[in-house]
N, CA, C and O of each residue as an XYZ file, in Angstrom:
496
protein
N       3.971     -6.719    -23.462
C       4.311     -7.778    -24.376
C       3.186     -7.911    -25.392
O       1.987     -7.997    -25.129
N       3.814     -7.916    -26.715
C       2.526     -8.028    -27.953
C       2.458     -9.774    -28.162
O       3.449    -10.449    -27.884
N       1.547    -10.228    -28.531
C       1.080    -11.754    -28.924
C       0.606    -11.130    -30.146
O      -0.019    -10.088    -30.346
N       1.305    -12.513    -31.323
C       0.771    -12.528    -32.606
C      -0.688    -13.107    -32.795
O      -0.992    -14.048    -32.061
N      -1.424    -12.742    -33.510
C      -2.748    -13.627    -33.467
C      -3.063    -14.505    -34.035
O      -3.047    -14.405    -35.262
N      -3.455    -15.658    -33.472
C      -3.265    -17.276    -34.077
C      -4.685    -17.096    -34.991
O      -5.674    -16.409    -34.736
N      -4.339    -18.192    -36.436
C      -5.415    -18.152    -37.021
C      -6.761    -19.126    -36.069
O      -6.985    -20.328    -36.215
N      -7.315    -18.405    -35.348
C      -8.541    -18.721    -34.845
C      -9.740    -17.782    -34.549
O      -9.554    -16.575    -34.392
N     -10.739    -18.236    -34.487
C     -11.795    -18.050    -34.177
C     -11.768    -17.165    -32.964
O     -10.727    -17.224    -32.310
N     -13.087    -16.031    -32.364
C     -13.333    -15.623    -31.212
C     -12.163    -15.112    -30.353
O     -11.114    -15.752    -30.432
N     -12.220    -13.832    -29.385
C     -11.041    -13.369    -28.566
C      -9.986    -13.872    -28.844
O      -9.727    -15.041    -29.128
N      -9.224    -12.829    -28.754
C      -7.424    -12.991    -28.621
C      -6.550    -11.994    -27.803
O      -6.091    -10.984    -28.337
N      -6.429    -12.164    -27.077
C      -5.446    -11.161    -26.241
C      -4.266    -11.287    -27.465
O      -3.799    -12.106    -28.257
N      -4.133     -9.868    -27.031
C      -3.187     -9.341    -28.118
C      -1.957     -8.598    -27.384
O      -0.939     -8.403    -28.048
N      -2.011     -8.173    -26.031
C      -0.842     -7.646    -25.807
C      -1.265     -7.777    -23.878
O      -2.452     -7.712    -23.557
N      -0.370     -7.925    -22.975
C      -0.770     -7.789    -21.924
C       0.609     -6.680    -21.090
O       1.785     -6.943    -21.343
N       0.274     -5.560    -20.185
C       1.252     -4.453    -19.688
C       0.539     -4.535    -18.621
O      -0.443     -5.224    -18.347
N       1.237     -3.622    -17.934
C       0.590     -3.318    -16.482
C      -0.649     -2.683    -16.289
O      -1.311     -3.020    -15.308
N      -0.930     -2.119    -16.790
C      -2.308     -1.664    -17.226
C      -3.612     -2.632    -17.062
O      -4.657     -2.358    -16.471
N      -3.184     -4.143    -17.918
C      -3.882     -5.003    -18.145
C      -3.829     -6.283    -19.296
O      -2.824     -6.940    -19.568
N      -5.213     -6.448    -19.899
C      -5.525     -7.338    -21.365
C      -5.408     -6.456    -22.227
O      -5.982     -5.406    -21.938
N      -4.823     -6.483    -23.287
C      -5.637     -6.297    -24.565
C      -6.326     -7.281    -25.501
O      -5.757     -8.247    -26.008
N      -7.706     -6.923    -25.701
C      -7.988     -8.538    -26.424
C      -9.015     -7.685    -27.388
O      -9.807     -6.830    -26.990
N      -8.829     -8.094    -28.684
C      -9.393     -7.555    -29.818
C      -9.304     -5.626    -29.684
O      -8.336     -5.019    -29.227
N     -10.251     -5.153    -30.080
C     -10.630     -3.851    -29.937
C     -11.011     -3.314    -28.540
O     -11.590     -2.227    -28.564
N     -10.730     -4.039    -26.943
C     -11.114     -3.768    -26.230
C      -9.372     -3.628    -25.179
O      -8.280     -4.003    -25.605
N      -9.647     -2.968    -23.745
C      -8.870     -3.449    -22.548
C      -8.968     -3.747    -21.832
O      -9.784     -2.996    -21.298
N      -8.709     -4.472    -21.181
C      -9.321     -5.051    -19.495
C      -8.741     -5.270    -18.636
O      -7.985     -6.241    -18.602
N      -8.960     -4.091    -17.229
C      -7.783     -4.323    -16.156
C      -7.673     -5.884    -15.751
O      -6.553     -6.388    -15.667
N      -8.823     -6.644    -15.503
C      -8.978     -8.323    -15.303
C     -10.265     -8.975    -16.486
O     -11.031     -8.164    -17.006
N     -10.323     -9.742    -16.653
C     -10.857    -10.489    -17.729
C     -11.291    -11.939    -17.483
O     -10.668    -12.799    -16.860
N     -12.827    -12.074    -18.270
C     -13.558    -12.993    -18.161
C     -13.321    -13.248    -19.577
O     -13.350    -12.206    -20.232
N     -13.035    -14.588    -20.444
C     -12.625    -14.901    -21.519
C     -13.075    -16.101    -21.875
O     -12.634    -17.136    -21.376
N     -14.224    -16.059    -22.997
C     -14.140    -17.522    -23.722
C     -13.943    -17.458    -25.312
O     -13.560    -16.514    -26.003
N     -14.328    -18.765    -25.682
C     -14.371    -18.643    -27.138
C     -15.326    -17.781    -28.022
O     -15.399    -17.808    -29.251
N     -15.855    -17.215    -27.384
C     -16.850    -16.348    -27.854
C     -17.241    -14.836    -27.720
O     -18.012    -14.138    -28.378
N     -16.244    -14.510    -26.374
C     -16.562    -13.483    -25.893
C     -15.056    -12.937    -24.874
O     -14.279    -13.807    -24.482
N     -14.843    -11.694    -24.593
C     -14.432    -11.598    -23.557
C     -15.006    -10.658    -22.602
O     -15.903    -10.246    -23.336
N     -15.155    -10.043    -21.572
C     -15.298     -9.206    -20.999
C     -14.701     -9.158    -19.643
O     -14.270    -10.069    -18.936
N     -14.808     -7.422    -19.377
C     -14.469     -6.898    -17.840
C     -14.926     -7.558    -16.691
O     -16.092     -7.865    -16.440
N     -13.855     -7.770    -15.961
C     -14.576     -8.150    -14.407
C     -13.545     -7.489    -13.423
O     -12.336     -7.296    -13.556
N     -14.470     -7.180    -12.314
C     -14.412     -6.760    -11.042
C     -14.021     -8.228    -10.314
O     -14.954     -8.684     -9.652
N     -13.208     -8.768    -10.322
C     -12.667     -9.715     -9.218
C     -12.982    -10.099     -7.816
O     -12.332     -9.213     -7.261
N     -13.479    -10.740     -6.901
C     -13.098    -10.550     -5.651
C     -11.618    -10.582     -5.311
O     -10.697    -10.895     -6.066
N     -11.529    -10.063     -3.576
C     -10.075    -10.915     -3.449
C     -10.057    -12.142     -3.655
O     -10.881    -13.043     -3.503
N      -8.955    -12.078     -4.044
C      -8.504    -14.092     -4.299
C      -8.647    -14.752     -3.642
O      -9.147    -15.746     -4.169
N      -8.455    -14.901     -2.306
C      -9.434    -15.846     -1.102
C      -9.996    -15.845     -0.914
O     -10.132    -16.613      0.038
N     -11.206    -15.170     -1.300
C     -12.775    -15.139     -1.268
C     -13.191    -15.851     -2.558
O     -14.286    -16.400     -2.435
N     -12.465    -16.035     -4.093
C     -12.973    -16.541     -5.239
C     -14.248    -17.742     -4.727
O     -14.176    -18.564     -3.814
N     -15.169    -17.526     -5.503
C     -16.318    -18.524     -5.306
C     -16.761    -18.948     -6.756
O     -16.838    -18.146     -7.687
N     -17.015    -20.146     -6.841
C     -17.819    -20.397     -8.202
C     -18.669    -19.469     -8.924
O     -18.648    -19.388    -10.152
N     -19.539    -18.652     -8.056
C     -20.787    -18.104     -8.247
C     -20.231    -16.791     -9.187
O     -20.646    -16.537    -10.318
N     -19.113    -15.963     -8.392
C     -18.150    -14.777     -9.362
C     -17.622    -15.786    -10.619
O     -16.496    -15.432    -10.967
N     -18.051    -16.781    -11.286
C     -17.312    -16.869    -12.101
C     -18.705    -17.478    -13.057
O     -18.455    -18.400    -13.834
N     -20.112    -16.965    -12.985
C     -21.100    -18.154    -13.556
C     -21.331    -17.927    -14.813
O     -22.142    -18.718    -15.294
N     -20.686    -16.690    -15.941
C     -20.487    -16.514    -17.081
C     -20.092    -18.084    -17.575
O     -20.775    -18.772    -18.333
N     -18.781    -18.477    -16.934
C     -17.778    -19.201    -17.650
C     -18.647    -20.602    -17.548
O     -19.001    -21.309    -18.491
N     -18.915    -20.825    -15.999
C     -19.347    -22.417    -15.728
C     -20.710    -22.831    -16.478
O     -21.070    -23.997    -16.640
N     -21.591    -21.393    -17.021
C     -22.628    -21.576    -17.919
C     -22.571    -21.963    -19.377
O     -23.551    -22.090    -20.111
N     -21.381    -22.125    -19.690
C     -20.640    -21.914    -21.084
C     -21.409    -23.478    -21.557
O     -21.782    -24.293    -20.713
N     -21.542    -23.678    -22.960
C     -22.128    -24.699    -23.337
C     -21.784    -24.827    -25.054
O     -22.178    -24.075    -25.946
N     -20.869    -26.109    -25.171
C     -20.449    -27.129    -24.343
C     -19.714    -26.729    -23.157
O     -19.071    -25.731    -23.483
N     -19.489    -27.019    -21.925
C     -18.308    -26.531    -20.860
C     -17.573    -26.757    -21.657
O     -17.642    -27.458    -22.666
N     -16.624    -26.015    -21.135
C     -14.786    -25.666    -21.331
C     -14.030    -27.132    -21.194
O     -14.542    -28.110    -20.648
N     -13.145    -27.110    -21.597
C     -11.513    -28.177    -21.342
C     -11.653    -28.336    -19.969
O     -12.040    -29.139    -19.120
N     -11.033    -26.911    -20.153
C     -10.923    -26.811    -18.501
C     -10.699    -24.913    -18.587
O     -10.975    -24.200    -19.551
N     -10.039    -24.421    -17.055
C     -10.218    -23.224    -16.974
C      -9.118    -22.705    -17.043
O      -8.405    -23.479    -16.404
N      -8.287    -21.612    -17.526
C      -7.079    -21.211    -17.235
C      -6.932    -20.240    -16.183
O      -7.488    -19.384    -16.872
N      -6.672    -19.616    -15.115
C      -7.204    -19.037    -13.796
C      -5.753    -18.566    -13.986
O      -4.798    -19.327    -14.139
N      -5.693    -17.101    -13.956
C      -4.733    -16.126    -13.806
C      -5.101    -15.519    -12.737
O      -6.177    -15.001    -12.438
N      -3.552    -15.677    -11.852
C      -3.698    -15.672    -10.644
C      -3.214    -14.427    -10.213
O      -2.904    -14.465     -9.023
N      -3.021    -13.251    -10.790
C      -2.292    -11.934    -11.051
C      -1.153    -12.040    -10.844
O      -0.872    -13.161    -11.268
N       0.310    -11.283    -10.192
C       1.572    -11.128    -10.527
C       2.130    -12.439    -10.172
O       3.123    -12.688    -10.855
N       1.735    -13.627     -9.089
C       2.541    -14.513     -9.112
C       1.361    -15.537     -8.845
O       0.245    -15.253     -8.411
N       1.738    -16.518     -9.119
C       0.766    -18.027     -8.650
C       0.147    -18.156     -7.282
O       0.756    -17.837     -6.261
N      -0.552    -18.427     -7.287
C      -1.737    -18.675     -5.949
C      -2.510    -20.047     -6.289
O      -2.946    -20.336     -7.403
N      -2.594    -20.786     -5.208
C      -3.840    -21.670     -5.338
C      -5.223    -21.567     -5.394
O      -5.450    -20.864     -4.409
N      -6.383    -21.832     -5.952
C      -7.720    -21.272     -5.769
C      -8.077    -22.356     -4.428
O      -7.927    -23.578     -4.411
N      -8.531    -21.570     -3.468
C      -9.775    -22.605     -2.560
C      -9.996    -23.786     -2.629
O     -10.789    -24.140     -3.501
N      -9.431    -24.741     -1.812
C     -10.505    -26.033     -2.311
C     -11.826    -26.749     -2.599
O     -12.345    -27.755     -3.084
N     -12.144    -24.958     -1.658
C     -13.658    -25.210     -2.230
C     -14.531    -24.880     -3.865
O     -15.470    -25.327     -4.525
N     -13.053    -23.355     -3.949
C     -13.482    -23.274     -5.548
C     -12.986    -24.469     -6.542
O     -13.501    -24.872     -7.585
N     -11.612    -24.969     -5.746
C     -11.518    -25.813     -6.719
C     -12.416    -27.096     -6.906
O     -12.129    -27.604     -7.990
N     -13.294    -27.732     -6.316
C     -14.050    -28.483     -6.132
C     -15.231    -28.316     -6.968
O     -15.507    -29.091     -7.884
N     -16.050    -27.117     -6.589
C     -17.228    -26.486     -7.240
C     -16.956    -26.412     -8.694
O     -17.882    -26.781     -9.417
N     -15.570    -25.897     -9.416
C     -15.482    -25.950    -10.577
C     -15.068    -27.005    -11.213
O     -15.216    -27.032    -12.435
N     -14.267    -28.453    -10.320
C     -14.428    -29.267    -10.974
C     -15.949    -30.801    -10.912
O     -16.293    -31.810    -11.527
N     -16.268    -30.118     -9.944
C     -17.922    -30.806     -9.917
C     -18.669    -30.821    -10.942
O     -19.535    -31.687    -11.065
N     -18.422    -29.647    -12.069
C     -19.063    -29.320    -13.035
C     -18.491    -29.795    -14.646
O     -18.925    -29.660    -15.790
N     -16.976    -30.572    -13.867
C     -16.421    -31.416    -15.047
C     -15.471    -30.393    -15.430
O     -14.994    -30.824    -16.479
N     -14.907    -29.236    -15.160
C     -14.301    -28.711    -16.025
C     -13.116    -28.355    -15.080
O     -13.352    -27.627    -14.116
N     -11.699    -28.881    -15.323
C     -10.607    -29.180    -14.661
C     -10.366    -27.171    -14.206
O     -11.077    -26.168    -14.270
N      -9.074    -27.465    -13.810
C      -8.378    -25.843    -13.380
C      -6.757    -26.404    -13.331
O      -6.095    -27.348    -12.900
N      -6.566    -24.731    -14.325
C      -5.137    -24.871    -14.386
C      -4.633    -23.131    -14.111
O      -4.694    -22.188    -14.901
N      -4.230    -23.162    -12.953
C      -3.804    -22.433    -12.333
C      -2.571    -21.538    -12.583
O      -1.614    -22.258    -12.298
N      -2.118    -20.349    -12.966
C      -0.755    -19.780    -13.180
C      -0.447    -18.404    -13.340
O      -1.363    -18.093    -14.102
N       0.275    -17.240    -13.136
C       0.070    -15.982    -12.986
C      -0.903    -15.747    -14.049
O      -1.497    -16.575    -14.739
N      -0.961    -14.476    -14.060
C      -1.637    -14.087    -15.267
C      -1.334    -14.130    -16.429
O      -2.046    -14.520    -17.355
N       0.137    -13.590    -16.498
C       1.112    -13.232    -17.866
C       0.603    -14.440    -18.386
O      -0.136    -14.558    -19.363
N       1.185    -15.586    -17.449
C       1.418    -17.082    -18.526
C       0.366    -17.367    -18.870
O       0.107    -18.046    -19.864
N      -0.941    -16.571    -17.578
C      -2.385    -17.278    -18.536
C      -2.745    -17.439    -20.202
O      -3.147    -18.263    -21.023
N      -2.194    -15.711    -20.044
C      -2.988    -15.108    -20.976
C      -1.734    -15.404    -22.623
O      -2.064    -15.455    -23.807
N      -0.307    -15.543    -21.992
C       0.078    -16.159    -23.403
C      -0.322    -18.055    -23.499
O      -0.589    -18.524    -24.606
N      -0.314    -18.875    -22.378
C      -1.186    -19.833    -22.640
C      -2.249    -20.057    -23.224
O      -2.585    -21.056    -23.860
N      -3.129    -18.558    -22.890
C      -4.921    -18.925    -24.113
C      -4.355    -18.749    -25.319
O      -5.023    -19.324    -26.179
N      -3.078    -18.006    -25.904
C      -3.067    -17.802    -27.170
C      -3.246    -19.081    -27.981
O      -4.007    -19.554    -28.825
N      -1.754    -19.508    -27.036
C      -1.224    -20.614    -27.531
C      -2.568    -22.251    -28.050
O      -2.669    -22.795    -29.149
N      -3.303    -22.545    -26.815
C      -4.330    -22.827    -26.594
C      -5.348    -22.735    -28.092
O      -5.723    -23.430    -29.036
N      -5.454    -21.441    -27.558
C      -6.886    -21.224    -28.762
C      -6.524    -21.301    -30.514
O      -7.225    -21.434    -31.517
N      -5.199    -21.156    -30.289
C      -4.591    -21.254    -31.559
C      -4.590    -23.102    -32.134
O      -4.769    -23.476    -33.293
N      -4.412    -23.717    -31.289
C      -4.955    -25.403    -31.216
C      -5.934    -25.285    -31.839
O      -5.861    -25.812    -32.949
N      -7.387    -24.535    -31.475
C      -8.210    -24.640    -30.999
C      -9.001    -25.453    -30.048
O      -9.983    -26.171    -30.237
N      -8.368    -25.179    -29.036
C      -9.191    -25.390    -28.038
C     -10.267    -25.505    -27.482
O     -10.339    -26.226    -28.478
N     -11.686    -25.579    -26.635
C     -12.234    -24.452    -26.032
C     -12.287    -24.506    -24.449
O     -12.850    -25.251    -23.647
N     -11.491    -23.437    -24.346
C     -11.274    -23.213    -22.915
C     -12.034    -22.251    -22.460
O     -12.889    -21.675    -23.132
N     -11.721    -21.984    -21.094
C     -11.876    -20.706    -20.436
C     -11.046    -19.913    -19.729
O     -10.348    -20.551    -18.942
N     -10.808    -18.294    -19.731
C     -10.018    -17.858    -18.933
C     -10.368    -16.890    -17.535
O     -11.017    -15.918    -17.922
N     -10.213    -16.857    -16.488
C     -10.203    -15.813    -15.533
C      -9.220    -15.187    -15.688
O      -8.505    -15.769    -16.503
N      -8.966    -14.659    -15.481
C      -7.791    -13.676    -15.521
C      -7.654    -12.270    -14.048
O      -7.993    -11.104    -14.252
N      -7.126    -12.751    -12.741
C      -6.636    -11.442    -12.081
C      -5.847    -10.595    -12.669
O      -4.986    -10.845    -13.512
N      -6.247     -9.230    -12.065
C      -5.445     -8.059    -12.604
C      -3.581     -8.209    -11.982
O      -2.999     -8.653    -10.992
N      -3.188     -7.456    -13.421
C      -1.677     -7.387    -12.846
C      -1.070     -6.690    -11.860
O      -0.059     -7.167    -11.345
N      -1.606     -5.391    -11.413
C      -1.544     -5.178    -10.115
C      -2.452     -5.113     -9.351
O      -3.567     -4.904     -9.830
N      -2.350     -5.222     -8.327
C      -3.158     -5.272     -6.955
C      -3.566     -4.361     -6.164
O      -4.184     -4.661     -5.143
């Protein structure tokens, strides 16, 4: 699926396949995403997610809205412990496969927003 690119600022996923992200001039089987940057990540499994795999994002300054957490092919809950740790730090979680993450940041950043995205890979 291609996404048009909203007049904004910083990263844009531009198309997401099985493969992965596309966001600007780059691809990424899973993706670490802010307003400023995106890059590759190596994931844990999803029941292991810990704050600490994610300290790019929670370092972000100003913090984020909140986080958009792509959960790869279908929805998952994060931990209550991740979810806790990341909202200890003030910055909510909104949870949903990946697909919808990643057309949600469009949508999002096209607001302008500033969020953050995790993003699990589409397959497993």
């Amino acid at each position: 699926m291609r996404m048009d690119r909203e007049k904004t600022d910083g990263p844009m996923i531009a198309a997401i396949g099985r493969a992965g992200f596309k966001v600007d001039d780059g691809y990424y089987t899973a993706l670490l995403i802010t307003p400023e940057r995106a890059d590759g990540w190596t994931p844990p499994p999803f029941a292991a997610l810990a704050a600490s795999d994610i300290d790019a994002i929670l370092g972000l300054s100003p913090a984020p809205e909140f986080l958009l957490l792509g959960t790869g092919t279908q929805l998952r809950q994060p931990s209550a412990a991740f979810r806790r740790a990341v909202e200890a730090r003030g910055i909510g979680i909104e949870a949903m496969d990946s697909r919808a993450a990643a057309r949600a940041w469009a949508v999002l950043r096209g607001e302008g927003r500033w969020i953050a995205g995790v993003l699990y890979p589409l397959e497993e």
